[in-house]
C-alpha positions as CSV (number, residue, x, y, z in Angstrom):
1,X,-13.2,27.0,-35.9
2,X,-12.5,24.1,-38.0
3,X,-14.8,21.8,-36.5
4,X,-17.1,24.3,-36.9
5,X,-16.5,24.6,-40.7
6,X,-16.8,21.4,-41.3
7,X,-20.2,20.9,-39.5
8,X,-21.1,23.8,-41.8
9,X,-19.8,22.2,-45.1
10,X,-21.8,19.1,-44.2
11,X,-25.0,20.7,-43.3
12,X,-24.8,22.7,-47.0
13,X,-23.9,19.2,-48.5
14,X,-27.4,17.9,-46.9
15,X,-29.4,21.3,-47.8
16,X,-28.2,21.0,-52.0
17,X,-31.0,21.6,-53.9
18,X,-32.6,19.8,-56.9
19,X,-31.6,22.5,-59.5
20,X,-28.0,22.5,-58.3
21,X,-27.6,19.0,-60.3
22,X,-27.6,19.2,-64.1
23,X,-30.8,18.0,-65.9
24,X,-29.7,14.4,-66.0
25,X,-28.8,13.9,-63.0
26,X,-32.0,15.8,-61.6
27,X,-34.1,13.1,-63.9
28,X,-32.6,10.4,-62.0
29,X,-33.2,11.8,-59.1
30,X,-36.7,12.8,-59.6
31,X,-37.0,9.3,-60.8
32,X,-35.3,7.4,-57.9
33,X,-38.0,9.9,-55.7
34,X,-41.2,8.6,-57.5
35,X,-40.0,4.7,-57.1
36,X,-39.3,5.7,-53.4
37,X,-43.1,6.9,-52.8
38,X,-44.3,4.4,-54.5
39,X,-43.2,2.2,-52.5
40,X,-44.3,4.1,-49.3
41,X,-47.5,4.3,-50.7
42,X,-47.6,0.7,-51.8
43,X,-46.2,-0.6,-48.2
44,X,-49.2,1.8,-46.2
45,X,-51.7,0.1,-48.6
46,X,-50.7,-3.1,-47.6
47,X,-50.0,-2.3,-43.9
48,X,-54.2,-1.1,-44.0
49,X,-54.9,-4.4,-45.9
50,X,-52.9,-6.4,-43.5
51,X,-55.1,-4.8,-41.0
52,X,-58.7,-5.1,-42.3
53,X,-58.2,-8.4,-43.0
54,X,-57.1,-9.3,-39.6
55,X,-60.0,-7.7,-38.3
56,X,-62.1,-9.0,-40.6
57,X,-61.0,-12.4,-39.9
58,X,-61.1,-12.2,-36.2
59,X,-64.7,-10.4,-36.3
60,X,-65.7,-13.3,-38.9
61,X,-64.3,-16.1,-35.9
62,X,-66.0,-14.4,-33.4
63,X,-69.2,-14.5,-35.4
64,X,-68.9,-17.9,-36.4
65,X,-68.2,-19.0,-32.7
66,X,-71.1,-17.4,-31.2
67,X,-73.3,-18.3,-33.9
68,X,-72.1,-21.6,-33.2
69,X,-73.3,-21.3,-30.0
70,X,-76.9,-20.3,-30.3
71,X,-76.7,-23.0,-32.9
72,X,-76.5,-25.5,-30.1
73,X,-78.6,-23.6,-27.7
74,X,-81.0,-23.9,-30.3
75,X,-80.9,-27.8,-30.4
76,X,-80.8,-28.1,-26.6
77,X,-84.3,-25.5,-26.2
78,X,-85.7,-28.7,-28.5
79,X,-85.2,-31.3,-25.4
80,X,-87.5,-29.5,-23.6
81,X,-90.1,-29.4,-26.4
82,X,-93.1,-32.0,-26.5
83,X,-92.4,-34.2,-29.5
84,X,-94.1,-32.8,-32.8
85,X,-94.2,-37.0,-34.5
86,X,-93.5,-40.2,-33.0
87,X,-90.8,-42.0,-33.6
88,X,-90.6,-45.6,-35.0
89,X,-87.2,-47.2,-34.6
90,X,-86.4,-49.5,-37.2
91,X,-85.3,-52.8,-36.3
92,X,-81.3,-53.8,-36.5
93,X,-78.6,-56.1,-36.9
94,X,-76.4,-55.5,-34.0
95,X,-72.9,-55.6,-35.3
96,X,-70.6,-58.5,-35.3
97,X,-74.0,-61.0,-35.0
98,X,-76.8,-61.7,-37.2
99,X,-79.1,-61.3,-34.4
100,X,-82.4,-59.5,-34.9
101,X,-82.8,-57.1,-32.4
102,X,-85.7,-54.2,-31.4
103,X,-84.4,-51.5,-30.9
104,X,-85.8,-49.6,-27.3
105,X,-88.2,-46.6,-27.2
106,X,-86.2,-43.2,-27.8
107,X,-86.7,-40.9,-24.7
108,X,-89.3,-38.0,-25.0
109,X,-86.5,-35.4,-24.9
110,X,-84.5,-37.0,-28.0
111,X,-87.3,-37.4,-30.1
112,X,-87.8,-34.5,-32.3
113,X,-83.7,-34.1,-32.3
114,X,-84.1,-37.3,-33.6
115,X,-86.4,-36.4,-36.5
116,X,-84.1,-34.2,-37.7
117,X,-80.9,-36.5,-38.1
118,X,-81.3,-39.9,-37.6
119,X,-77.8,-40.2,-36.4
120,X,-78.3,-38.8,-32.9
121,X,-77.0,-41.1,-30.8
122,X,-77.2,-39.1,-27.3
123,X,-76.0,-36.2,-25.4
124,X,-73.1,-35.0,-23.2
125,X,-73.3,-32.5,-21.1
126,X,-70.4,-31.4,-18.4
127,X,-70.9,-28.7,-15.7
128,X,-69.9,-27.7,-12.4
129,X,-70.0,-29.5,-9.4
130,X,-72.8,-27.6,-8.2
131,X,-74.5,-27.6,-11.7
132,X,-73.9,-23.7,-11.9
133,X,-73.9,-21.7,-15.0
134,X,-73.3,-22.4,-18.5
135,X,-71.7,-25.8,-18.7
136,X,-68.2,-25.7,-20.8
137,X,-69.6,-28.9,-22.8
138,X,-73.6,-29.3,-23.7
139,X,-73.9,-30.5,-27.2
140,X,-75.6,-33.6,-29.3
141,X,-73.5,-37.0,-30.3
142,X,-73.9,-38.3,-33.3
143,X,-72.7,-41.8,-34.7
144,X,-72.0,-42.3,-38.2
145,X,-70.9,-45.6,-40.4
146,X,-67.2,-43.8,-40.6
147,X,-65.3,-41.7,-38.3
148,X,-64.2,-39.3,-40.9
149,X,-68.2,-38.1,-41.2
150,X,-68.4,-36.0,-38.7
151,X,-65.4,-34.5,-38.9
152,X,-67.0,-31.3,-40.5
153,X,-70.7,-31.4,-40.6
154,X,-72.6,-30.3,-38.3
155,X,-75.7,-31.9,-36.7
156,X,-77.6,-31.1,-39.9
157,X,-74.8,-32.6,-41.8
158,X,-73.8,-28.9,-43.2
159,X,-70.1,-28.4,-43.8
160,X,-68.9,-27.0,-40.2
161,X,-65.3,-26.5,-39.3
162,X,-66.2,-27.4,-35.8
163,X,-67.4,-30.5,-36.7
164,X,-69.7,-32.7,-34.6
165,X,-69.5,-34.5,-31.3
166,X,-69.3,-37.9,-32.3
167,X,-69.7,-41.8,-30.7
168,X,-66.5,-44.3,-32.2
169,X,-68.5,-46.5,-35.6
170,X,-67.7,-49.6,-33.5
171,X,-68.9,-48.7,-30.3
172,X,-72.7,-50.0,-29.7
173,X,-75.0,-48.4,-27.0
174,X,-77.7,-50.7,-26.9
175,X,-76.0,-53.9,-26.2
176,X,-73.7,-51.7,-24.2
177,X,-69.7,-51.6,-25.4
178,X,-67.1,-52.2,-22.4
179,X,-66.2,-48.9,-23.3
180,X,-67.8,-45.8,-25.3
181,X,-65.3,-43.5,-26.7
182,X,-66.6,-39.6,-28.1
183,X,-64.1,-38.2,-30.2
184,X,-64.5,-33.9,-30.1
185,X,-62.2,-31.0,-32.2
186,X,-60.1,-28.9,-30.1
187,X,-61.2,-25.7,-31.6
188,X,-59.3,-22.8,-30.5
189,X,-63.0,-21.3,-29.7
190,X,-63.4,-23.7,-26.7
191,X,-66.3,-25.0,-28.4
192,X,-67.0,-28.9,-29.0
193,X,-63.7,-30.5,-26.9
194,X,-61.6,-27.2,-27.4
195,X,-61.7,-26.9,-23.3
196,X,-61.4,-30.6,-22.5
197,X,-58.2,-30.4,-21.4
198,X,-58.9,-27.9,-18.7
199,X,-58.6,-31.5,-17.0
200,X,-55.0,-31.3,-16.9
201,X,-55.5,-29.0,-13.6
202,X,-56.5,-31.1,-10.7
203,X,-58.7,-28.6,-9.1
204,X,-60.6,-27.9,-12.3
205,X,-61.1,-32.2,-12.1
206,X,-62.1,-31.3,-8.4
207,X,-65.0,-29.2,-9.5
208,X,-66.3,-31.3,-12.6
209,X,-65.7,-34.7,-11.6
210,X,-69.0,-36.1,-13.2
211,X,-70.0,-36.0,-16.7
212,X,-73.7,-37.0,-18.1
213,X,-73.8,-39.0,-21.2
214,X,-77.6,-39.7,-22.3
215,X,-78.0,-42.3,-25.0
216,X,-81.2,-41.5,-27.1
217,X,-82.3,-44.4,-25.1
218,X,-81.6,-44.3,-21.0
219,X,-79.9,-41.5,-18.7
220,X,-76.3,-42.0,-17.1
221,X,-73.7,-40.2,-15.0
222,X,-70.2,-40.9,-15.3
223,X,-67.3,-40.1,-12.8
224,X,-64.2,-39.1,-14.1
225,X,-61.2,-41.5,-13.0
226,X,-58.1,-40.7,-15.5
227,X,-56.5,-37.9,-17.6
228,X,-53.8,-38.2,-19.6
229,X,-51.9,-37.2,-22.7
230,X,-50.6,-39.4,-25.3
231,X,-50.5,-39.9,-29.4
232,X,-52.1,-41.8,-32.1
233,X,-49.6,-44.7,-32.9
234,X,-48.2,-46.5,-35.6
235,X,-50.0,-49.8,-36.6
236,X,-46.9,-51.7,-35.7
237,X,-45.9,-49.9,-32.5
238,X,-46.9,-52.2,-29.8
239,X,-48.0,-50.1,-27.2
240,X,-51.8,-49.2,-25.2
241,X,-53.9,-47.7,-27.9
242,X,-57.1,-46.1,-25.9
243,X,-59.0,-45.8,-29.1
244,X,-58.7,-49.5,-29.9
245,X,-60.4,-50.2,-26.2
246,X,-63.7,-50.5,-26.7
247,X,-64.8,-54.5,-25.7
248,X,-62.9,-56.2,-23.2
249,X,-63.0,-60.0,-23.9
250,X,-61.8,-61.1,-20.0
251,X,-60.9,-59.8,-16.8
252,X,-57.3,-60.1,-17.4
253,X,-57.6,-57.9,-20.8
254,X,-59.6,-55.2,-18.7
255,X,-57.3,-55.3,-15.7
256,X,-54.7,-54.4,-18.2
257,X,-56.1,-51.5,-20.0
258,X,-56.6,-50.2,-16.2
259,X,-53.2,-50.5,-15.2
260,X,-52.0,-48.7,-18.5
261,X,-54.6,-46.0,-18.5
262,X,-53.6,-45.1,-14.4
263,X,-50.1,-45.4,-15.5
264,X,-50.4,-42.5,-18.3
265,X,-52.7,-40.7,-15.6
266,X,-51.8,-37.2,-14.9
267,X,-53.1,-37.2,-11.4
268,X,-54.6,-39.7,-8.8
269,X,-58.4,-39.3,-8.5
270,X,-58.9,-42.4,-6.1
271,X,-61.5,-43.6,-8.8
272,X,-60.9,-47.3,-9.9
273,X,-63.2,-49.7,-12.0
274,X,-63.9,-53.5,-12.2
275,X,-64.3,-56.0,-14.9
276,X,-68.0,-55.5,-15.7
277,X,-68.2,-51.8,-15.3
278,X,-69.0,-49.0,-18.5
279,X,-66.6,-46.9,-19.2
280,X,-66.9,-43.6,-21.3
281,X,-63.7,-42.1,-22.8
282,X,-63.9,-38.6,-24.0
283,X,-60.7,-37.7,-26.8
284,X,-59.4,-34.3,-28.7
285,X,-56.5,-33.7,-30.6
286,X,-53.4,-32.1,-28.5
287,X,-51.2,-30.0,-29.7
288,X,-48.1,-30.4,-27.1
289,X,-47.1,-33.5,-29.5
290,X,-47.3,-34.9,-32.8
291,X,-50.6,-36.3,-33.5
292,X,-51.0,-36.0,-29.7
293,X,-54.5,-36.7,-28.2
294,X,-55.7,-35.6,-24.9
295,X,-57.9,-38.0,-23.2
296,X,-60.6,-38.4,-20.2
297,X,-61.9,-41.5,-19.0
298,X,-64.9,-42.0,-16.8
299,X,-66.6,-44.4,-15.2
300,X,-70.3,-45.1,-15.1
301,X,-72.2,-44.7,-11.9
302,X,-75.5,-44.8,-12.5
């Protein structure tokens, strides 16, 4: 009975109306009430805000990425179009020389690309083994006078967040660099390098061992011989810095850069070069380290 009396004290407790408190304290409460609703209110407004903005902005990323992408498929119809005006290459100083030289025809294919930024320097394009499907990289490489450039215009120089596929400022396809280096953004997307390092699986390397890298000039194929993972490195730190490869001066300097690249390899592909051979080095940004990089380098084949 007593524990039953209690319950029944406490429940009347609970169940006390407003008007058995005097008029002050029924103010205060009335009060402390509104600020509580308010609140409420306030805290479902910004729960609904929270969530039309997130599907705003994930409706706006998946806009942008596939208007990205017929973007590009846009560009690559144009390889297939006849050329609408010829194209005169000027004539250059090659870098690092004073030597005058002509500058070779630009392939049908490039031409009206060409016309519309000048700094079209080729195109890469990566597929399947048995050249199935989309392929996970297709797009145009530019080369500017900087590498900073590129790093959010796209191919009509428009502010882009992707940014452009780009060719290193020192590298020099005519008089051919030991080594080409392409520097992409990892966009969360997958577009532009954001699914280079799909390398880091063996069998994916197994199905996409070859990777075609047309200067606006001559056709090649490149075989893919290393992967690896590393970072961008203080000027003093003496260490292998891929991004600093790009002319070997001997034998002995190219052997070494070898040895240090198969080293840093995450896998074995079998695939070795020589002194004399082109390289092409493909690079993105990796997130699994500070100012990490994720790298692929191939070698030319023909």
């Amino acid at each position: 009975k007593k524990a039953s009396s209690l319950a029944k004290n406490r429940t009347q407790k609970k169940t006390r109306g407003l008007e058995e408190y005097d008029k002050e304290m029924q103010k205060i409460i009335k009060e402390e009430l509104k600020k509580r609703e308010r609140k409420r209110k306030l805290l479902v407004a910004l729960s609904i805000c929270m969530a039309l903005f997130c599907f705003g902005y994930f409706g706006y990323y998946y806009y942008n990425a596939k208007e990205n992408e017929a973007y590009y498929e846009d560009l690559a119809a144009l390889k297939q179009q006849e050329p609408t005006s010829e194209v005169t290459p000027p004539t250059v100083t090659i870098h690092y020389d004073e030597e005058e030289v002509v500058v070779p025809d630009i392939l049908d294919e490039y031409k009206n690309l060409f016309n519309k930024n000048k700094d079209l320097i080729g195109w890469i394009k990566i597929a399947d083994k048995n050249n199935k499907g989309t392929p996970f990289i297709d797009y145009p490489v530019v080369q500017a006078g900087d590498n900073e450039y590129y790093l959010r215009r796209d191919f009509e120089e428009e502010y882009d967040k992707n940014g452009s596929i780009f060719l290193d400022k020192d590298c020099d396809v005519i008089k051919r660099s030991t080594n080409l280096i392409i520097y992409g953004h990892h966009m969360r997307t997958g577009k532009m390098f954001g699914k280079l390092d799909k390398y880091s699986d063996k069998d994916f390397y197994e199905d996409h061992k070859y990777i075609e890298f047309d200067t606006i000039y001559e056709k090649s194929v490149y075989q893919v011989m290393y992967v690896f993972r590393t970072r961008v490195l203080k000027e003093n730190e003496i260490a292998f810095k891929y991004y600093q490869f790009i002319d070997a001066g001997s034998v002995e300097e190219f052997n070494s850069n070898m040895k240090e690249m198969a080293r840093m390899s995450l896998y074995d592909t079998g695939v070795t070069a020589g002194y004399g051979d082109e390289l092409l080095t493909l690079s993105t940004c990796d997130n699994s380290q500070t100012d990490g990089r994720f790298v692929v380098v191939a070698k030319r084949i023909h």
